[in-house]
C-alpha positions as CSV (number, residue, x, y, z in Angstrom):
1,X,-39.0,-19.1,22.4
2,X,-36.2,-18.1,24.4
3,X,-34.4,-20.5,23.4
4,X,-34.5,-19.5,19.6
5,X,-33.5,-16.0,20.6
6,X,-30.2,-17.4,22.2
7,X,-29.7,-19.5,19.1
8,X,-29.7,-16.5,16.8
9,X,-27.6,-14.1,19.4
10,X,-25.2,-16.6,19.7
11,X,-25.2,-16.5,15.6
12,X,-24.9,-12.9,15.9
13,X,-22.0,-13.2,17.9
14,X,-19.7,-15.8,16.3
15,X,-20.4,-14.0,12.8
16,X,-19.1,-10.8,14.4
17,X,-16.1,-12.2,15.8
18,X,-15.4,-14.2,12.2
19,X,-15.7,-10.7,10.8
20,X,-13.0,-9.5,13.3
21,X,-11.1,-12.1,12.6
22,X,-10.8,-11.4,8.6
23,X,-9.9,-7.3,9.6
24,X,-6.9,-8.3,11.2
25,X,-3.9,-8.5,8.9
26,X,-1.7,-11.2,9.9
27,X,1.8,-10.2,7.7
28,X,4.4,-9.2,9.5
29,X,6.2,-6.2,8.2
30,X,8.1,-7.0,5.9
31,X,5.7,-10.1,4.5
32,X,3.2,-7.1,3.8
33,X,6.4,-5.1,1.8
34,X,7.3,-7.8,-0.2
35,X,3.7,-8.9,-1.4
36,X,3.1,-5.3,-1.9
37,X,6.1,-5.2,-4.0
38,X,5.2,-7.9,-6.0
39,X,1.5,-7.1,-6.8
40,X,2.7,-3.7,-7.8
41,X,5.3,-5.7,-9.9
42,X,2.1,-7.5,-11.4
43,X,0.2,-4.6,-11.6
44,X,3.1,-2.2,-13.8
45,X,3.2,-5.7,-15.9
46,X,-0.5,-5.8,-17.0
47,X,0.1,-1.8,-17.5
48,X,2.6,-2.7,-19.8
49,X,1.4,-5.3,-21.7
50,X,-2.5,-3.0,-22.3
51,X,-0.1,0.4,-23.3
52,X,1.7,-2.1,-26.0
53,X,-1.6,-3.6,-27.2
54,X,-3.2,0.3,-27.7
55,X,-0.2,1.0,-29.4
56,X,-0.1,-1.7,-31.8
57,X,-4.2,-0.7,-32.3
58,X,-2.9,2.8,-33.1
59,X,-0.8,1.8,-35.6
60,X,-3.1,-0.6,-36.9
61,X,-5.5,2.5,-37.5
62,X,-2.7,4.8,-39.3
């Protein structure tokens, strides 16, 4: 039995150190700027592109 008890501590352990490992961001400085940048750059796109389609809707409705 002991044995199965180390198995699953051992488990335990590893999948708290993989969890560590995924917390830790690994971009530098200015890596984490510039693909900040251009999700936000995606982001004001899709904004765009939804405000365009509501207004074509709008006037669809008029």
């Amino acid at each position: 039995m002991a044995r199965g008890n180390q198995r699953e501590k051992a488990r335990e352990k590893t999948q708290k150190e993989a969890a560590q490992q995924k917390k830790k961001n690994t971009q530098s400085g200015t890596e984490f700027a510039r693909t900040k940048e251009a999700q936000a750059a995606i982001m004001r796109q899709k904004q765009e592109t939804a405000n365009a389609k509501k207004a074509a809707e709008a006037a669809k409705k008029k």
